[in-house]
N, CA, C and O of each residue as an XYZ file, in Angstrom:
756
protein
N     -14.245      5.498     21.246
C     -14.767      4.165     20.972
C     -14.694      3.904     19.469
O     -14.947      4.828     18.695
N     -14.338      2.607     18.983
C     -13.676      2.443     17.627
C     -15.111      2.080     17.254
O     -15.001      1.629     16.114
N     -16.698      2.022     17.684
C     -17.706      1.534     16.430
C     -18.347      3.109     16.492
O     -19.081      3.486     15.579
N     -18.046      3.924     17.534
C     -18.497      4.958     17.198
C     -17.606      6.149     15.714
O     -18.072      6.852     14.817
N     -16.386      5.855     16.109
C     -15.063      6.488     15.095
C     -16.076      5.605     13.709
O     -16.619      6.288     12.841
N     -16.171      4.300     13.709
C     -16.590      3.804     11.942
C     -17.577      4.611     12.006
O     -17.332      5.454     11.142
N     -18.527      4.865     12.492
C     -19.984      4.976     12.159
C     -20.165      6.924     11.439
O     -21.063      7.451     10.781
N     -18.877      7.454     11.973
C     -18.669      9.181     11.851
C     -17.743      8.673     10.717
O     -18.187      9.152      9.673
N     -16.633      7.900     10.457
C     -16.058      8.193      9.147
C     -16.841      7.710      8.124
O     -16.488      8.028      6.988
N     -18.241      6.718      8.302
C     -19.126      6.051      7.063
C     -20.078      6.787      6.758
O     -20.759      6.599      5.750
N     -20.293      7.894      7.728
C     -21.680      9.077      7.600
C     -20.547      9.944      6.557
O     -20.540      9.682      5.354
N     -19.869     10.694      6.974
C     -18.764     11.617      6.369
C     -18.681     10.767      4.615
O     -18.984     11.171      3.492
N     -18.155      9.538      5.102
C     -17.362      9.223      3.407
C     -19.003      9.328      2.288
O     -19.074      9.658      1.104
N     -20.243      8.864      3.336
C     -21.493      8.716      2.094
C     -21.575     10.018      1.696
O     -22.043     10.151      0.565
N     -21.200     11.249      2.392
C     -21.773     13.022      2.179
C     -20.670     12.706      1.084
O     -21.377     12.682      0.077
N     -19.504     12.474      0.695
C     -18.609     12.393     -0.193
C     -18.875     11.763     -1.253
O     -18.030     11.857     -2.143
N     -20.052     10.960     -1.515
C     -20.234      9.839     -2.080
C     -19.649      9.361     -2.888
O     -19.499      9.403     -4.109
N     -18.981      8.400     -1.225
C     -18.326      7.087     -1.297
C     -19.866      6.017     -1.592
O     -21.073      6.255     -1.612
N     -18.904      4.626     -1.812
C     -19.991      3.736     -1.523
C     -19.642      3.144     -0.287
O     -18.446      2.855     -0.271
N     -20.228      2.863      0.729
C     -20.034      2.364      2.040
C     -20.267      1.099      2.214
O     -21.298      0.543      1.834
N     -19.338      0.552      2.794
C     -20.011     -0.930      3.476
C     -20.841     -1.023      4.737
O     -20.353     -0.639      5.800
N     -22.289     -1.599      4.671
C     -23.156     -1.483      5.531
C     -23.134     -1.828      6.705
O     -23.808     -1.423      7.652
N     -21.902     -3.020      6.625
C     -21.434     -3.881      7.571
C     -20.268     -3.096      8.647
O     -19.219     -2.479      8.461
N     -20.883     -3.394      9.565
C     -19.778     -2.959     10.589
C     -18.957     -3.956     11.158
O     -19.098     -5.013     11.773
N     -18.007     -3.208     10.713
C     -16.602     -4.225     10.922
C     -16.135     -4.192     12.136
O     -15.337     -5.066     12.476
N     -16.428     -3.446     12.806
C     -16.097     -3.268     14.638
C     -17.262     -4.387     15.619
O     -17.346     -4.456     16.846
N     -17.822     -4.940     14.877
C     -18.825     -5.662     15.485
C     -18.220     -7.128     15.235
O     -18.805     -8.070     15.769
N     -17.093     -7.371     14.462
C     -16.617     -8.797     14.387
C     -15.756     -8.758     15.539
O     -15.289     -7.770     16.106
N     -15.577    -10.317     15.872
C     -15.258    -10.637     17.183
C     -13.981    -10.943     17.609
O     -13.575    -11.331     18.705
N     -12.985    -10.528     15.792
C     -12.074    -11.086     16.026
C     -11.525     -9.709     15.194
O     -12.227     -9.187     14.328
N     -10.461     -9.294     15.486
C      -9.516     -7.672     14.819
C      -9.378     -8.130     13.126
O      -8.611     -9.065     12.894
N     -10.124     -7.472     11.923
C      -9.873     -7.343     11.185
C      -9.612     -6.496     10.427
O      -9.287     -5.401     10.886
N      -9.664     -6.722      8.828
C      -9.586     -5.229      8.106
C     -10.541     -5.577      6.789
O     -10.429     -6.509      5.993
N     -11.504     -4.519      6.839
C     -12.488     -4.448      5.956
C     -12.482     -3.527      5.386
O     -11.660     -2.676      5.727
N     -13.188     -3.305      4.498
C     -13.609     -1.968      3.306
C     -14.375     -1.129      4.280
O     -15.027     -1.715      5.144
N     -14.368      0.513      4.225
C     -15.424      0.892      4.796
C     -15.995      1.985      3.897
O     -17.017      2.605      4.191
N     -15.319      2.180      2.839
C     -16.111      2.465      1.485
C     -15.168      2.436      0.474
O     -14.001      2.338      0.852
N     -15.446      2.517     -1.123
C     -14.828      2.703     -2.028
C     -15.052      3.759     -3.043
O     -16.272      3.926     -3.029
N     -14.564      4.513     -3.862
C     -14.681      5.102     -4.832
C     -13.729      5.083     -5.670
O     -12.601      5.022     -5.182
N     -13.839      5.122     -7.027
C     -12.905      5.202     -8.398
C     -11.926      4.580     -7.736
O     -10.921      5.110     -7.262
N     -12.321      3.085     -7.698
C     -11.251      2.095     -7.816
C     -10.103      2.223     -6.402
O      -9.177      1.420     -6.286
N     -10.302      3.162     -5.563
C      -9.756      3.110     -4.225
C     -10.823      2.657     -3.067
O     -11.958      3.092     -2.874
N     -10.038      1.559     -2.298
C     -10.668      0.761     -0.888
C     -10.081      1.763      0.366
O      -8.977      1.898      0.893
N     -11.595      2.473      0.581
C     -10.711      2.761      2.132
C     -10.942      1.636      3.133
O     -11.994      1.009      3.010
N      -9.844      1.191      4.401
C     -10.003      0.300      4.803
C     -10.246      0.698      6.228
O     -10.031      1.842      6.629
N     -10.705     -0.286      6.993
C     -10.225      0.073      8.316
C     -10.181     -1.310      8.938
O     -10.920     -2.292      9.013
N      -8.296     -0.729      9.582
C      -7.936     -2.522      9.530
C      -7.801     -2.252     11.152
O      -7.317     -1.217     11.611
N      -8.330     -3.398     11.987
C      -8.307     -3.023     13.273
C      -7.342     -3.994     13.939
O      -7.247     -3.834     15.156
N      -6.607     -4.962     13.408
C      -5.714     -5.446     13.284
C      -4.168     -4.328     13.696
O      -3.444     -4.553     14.665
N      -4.043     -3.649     13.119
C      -2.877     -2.430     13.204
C      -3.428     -1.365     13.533
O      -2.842     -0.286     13.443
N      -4.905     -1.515     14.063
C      -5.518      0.076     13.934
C      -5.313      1.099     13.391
O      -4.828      2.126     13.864
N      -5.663      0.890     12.376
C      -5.346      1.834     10.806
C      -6.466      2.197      9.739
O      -7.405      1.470      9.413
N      -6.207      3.338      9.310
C      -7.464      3.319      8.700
C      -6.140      3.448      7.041
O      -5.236      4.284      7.063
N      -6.299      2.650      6.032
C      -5.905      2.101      4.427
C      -6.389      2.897      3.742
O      -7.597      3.116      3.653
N      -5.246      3.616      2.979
C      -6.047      3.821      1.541
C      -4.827      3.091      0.276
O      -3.607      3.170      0.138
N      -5.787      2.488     -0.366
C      -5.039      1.107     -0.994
C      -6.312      1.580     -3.311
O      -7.396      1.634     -3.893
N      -5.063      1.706     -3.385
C      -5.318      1.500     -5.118
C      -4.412      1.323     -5.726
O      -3.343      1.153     -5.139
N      -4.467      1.295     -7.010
C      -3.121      0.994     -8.443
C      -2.620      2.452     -8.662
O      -1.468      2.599     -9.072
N      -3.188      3.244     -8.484
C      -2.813      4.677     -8.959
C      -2.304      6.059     -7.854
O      -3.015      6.943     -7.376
N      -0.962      5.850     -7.709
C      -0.710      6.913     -6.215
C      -1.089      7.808     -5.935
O      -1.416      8.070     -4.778
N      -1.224      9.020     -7.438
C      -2.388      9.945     -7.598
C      -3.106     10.092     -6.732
O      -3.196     10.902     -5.809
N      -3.897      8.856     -7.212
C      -5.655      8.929     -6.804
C      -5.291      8.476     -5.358
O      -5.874      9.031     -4.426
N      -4.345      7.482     -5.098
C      -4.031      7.519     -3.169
C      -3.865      8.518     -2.592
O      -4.585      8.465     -1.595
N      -3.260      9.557     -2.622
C      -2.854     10.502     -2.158
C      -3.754     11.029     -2.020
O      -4.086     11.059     -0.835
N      -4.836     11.844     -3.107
C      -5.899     12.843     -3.155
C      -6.582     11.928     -2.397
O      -7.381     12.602     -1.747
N      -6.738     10.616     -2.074
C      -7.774     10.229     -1.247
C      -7.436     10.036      0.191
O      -8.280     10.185      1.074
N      -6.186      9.700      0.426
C      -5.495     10.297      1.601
C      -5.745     11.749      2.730
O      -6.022     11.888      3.921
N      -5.424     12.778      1.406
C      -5.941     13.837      2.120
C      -7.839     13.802      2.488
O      -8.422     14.216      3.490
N      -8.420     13.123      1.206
C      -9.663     13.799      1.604
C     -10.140     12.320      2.849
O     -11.321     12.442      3.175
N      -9.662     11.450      3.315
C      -9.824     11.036      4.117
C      -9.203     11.572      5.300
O      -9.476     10.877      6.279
N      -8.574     12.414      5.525
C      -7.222     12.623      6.545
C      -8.872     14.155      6.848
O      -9.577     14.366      7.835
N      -8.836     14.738      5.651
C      -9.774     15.699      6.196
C     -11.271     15.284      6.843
O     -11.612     15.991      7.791
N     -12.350     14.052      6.379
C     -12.654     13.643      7.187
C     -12.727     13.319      8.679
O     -13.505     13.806      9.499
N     -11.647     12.286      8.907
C     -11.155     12.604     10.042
C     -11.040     13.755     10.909
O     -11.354     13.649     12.094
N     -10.595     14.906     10.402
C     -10.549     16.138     11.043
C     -11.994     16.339     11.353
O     -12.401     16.356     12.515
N     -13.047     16.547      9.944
C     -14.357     17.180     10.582
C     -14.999     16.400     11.587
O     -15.794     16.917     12.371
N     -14.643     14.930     11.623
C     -15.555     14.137     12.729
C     -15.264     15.018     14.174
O     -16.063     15.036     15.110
N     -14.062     15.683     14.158
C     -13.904     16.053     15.889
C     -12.769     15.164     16.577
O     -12.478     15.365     17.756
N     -12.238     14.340     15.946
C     -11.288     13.674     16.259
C      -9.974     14.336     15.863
O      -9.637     14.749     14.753
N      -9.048     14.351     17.459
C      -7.837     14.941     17.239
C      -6.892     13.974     16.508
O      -6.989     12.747     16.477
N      -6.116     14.619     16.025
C      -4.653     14.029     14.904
C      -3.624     13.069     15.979
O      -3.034     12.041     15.647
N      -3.606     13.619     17.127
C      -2.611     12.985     17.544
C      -2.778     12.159     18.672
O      -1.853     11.607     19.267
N      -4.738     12.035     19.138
C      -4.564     11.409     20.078
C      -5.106      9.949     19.228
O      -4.753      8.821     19.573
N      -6.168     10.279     17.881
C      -6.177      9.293     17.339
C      -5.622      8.519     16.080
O      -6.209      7.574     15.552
N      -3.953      9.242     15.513
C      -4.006      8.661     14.296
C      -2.383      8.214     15.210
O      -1.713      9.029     15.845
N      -2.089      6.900     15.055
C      -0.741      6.357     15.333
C       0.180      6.513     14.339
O       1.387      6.732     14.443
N      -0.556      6.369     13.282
C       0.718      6.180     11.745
C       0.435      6.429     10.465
O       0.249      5.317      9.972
N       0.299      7.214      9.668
C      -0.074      7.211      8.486
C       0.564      6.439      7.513
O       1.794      6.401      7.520
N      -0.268      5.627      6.419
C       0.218      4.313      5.284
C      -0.105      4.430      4.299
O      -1.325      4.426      4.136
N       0.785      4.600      3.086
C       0.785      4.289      1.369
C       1.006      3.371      1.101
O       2.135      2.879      1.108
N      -0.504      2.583      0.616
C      -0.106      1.353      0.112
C      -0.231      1.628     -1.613
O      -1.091      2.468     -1.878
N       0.487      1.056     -2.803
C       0.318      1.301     -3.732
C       0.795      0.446     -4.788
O       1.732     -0.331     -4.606
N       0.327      0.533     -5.633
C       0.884     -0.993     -7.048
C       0.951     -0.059     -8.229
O       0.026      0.636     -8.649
N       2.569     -0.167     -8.858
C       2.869      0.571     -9.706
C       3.247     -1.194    -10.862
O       3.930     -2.214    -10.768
N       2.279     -0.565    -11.819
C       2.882     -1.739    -13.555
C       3.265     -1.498    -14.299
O       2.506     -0.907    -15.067
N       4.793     -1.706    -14.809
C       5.552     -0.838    -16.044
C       5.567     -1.729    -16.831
O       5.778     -2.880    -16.450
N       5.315     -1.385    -18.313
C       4.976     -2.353    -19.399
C       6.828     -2.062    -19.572
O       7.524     -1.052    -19.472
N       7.193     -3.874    -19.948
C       8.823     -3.704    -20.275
C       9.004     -4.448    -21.926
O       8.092     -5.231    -22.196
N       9.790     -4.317    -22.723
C      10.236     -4.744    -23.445
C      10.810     -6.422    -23.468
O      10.717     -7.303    -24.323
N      11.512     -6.374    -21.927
C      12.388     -7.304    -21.425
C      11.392     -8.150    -20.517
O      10.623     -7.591    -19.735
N      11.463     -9.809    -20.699
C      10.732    -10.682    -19.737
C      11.498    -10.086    -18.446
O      12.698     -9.818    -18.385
N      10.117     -9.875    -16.993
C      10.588     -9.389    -15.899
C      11.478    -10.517    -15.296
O      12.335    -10.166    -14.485
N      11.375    -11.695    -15.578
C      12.040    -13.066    -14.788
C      13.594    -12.560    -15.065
O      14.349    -12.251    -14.143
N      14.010    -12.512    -16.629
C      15.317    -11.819    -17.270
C      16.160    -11.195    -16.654
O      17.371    -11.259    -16.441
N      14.819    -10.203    -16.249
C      15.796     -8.502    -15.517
C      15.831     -8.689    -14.077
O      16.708     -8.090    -13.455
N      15.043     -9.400    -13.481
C      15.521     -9.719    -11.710
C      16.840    -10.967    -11.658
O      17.694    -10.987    -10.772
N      16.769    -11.952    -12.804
C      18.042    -12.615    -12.703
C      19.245    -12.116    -13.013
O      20.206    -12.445    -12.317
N      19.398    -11.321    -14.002
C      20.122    -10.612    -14.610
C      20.670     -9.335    -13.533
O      21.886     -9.203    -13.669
N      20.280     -8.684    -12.841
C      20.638     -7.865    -11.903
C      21.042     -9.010    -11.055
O      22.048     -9.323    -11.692
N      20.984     -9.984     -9.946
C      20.861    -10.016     -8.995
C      22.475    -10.805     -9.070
O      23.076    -11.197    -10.070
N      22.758    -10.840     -8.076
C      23.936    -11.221     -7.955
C      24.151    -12.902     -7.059
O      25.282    -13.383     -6.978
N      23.030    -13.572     -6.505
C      22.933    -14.778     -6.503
C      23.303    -15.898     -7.568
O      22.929    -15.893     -8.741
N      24.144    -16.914     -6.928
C      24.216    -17.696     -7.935
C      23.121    -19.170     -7.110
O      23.315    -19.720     -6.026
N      22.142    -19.400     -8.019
C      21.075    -20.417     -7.391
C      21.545    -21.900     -8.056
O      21.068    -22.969     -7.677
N      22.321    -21.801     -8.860
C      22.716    -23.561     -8.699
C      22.906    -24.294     -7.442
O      22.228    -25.305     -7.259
N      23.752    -23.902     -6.550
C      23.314    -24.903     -5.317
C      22.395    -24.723     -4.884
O      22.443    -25.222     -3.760
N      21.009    -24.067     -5.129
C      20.376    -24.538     -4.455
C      19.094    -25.329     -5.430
O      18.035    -25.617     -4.873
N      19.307    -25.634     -6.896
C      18.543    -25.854     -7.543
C      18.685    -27.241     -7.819
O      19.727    -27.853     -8.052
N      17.098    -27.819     -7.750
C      17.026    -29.666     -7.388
C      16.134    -30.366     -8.617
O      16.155    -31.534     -9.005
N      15.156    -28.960     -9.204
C      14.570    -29.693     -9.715
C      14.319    -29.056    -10.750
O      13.183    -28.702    -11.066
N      15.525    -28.793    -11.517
C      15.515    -27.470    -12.675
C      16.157    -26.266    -12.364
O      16.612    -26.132    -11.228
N      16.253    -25.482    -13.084
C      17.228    -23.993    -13.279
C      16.280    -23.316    -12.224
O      15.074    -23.429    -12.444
N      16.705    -22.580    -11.035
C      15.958    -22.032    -10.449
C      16.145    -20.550    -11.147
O      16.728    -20.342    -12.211
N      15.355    -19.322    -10.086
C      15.355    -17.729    -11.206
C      14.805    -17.350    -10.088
O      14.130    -18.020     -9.307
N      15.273    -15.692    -10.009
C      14.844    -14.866     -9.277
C      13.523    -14.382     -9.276
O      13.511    -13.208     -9.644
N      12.392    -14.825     -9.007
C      10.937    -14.555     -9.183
C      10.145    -13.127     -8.809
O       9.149    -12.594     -9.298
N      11.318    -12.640     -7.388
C      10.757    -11.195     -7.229
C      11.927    -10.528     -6.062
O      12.804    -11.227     -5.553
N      11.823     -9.699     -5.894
C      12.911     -9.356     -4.687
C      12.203     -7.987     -3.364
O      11.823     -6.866     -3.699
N      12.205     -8.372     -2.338
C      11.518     -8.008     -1.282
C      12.516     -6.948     -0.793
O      13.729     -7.159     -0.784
N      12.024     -5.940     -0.437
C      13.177     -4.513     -0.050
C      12.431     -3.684      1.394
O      11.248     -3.380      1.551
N      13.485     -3.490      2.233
C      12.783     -3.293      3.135
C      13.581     -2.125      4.261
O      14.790     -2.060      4.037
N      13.229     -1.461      5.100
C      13.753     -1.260      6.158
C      13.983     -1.402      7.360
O      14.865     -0.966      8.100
N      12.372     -2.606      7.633
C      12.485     -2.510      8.962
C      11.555     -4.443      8.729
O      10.830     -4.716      7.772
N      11.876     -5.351      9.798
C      11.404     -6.336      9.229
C       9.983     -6.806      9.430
O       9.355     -7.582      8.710
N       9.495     -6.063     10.785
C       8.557     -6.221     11.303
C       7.540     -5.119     10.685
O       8.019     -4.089     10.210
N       5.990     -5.354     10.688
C       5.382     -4.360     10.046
C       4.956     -3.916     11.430
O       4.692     -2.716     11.357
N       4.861     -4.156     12.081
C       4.228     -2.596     13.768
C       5.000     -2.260     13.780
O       5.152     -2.681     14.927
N       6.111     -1.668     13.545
C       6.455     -0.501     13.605
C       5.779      0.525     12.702
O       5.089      0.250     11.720
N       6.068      1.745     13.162
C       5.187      3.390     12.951
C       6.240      3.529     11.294
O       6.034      3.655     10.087
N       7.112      3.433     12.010
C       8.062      3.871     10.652
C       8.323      3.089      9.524
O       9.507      2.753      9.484
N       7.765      2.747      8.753
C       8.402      1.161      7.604
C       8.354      1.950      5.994
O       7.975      3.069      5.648
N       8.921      0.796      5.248
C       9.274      0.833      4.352
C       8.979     -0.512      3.597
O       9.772     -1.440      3.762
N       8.016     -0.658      2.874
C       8.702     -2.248      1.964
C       8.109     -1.947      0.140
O       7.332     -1.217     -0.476
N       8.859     -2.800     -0.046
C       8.885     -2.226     -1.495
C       9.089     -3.852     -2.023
O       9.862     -4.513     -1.329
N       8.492     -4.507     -3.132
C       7.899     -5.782     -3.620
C       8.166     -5.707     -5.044
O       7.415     -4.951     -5.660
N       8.951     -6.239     -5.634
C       8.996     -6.509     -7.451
C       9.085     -7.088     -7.843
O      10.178     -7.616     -7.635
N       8.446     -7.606     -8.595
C       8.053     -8.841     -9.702
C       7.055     -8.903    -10.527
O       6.026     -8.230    -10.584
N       7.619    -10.181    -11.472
C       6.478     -9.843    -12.626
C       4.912    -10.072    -12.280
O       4.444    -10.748    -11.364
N       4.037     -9.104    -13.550
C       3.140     -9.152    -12.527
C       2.193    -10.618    -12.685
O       2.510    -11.340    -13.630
N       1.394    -10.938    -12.063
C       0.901    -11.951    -12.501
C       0.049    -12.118    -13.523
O       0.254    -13.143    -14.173
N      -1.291    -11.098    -14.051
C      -2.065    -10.996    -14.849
C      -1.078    -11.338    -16.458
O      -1.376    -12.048    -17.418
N      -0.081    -10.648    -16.241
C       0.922    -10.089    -17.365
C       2.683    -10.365    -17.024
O       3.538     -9.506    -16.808
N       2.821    -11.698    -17.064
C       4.185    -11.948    -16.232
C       5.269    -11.871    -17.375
O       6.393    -12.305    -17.123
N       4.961    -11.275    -18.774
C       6.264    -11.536    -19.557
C       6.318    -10.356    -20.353
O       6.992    -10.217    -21.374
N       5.523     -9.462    -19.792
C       6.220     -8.309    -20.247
C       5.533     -6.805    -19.284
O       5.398     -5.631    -19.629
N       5.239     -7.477    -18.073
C       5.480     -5.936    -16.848
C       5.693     -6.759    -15.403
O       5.503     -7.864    -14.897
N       6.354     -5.097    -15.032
C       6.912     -5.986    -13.540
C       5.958     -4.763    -12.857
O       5.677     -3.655    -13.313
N       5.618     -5.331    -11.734
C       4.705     -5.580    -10.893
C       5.437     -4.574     -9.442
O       6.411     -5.000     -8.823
N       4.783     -3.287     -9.114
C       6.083     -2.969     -8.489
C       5.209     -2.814     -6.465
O       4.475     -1.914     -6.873
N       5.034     -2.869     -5.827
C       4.110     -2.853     -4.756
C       4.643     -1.983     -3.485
O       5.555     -2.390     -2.765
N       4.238     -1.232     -3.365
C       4.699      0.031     -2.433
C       4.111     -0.115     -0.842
O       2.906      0.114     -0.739
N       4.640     -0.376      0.073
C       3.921      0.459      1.484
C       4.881      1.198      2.552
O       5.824      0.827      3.250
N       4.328      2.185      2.391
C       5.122      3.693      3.134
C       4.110      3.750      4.344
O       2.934      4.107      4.266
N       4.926      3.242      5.729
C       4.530      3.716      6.897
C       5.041      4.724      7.659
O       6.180      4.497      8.068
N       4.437      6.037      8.064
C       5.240      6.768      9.244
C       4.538      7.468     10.057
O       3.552      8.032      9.583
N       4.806      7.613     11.328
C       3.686      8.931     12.561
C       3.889     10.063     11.951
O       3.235     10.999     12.412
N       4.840     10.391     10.726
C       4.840     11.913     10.513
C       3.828     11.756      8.787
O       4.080     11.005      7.845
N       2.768     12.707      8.917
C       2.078     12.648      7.970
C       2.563     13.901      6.558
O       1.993     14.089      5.484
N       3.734     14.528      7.097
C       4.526     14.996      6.016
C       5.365     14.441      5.623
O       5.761     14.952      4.575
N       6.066     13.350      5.997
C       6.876     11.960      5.445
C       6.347     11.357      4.293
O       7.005     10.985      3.321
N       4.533     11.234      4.513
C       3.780     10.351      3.663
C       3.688     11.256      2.335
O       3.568     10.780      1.206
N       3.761     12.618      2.629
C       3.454     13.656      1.723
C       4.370     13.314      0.699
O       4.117     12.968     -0.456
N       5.786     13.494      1.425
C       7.370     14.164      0.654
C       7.639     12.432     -0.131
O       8.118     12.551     -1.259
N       7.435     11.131      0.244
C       7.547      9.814     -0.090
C       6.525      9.854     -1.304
O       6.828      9.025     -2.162
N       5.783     10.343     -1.500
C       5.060     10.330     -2.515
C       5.136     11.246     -3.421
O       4.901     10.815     -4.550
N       5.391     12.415     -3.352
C       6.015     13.244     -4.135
C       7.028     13.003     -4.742
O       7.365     13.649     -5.734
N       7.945     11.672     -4.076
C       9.111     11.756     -5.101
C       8.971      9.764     -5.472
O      10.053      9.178     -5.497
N       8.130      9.204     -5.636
C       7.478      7.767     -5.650
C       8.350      7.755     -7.515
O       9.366      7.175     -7.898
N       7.137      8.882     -8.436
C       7.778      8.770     -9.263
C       9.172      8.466    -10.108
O       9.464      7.759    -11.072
N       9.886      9.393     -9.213
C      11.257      9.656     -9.335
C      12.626      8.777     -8.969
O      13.731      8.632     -9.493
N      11.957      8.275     -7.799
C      12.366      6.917     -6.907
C      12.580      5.450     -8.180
O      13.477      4.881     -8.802
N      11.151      5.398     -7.998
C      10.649      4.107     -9.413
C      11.218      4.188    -10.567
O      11.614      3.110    -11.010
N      11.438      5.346    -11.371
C      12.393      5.637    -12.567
C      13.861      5.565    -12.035
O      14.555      4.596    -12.340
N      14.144      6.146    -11.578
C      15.741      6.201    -11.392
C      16.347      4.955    -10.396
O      17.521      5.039    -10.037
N      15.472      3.737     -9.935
C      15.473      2.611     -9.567
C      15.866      1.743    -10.967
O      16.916      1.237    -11.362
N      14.547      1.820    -11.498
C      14.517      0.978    -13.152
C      15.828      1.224    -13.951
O      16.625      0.313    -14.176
N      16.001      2.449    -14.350
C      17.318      2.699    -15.143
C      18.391      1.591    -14.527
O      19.460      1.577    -15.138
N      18.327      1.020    -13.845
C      19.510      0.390    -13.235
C      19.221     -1.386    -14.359
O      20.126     -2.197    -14.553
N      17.897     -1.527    -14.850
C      17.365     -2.827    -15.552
C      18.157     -2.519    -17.034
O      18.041     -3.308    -17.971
């Protein structure tokens, strides 16, 4: 039962001290996704929408280590891995301070020419959406989001990560090489 599953991962995350949301989100009437605690700037979520439980921050680091120590949670509640986790998800926001306006370097790479389609001024490549799969239910995805960022649109681009897969050593090995990925992506600017 999914208000009994919140109520064992919100006892667990307070022994961790998390901060918890008091509110039970399994009691709304309609499938959402809420906070069900936070710490150092990471939201764990639980989105009942995709039936998923989120771990969502700026820093992959700190996703990951909170990944596992949520993934271990899970374990101590008594809940099995495979009858209750469908998919494990990295969501993540990487900001590289650039030299170069980000608008510059997405027009400048891209190989569109937007005069026909521009009516009311010079149009420009604003961000570019990367993907593997188009639909997000699927177990397996990929999407990857760049553009400048908004706080700071003229000198960092804005980079937005979500790694879906049923294999929770996928999520491991995708993040282990996030770094490496993101640099040797950029070199191409």
């Amino acid at each position: 039962d999914l208000k009994i599953f919140e109520k064992k991962i919100k006892e667990n995350l307070k022994k961790k001290n998390f901060i918890v949301n008091e509110e039970n989100i399994t009691d709304s009437p309609f499938p959402k996704s809420d906070i069900l605690g936070k710490k150092d700037d990471i939201n764990i979520l639980l989105n009942m929408v995709s039936w998923a439980i989120n771990i969502v921050g700026d820093k992959p680091n700190d996703v990951i280590k909170f990944f596992e120590e949520v993934f271990n949670i899970i374990q101590s509640s008594n809940y099995e891995e495979e009858a209750t986790i469908d998919f494990y998800e990295l969501i993540t926001n990487v900001s590289i301070k650039t030299d170069k306006k980000p608008i510059e370097l997405l027009n400048k790479n891209s190989n569109l020419d937007l005069k026909y389609l521009a009516y009311n001024g010079k149009l420009n490549v604003l961000g570019v959406r990367i993907g593997n799969k188009i639909s997000k239910v699927e177990k397996d995805f990929t999407q990857i989001v760049i553009e400048p960022k908004p706080t700071s649109p003229n000198n960092r681009i804005l980079i937005r990560v979500v790694f879906r897969s049923s294999k929770k050593e996928k999520v491991y090995a995708f993040h282990g090489s996030l770094n490496t990925r993101i640099n040797n992506f950029l070199k191409q600017f």
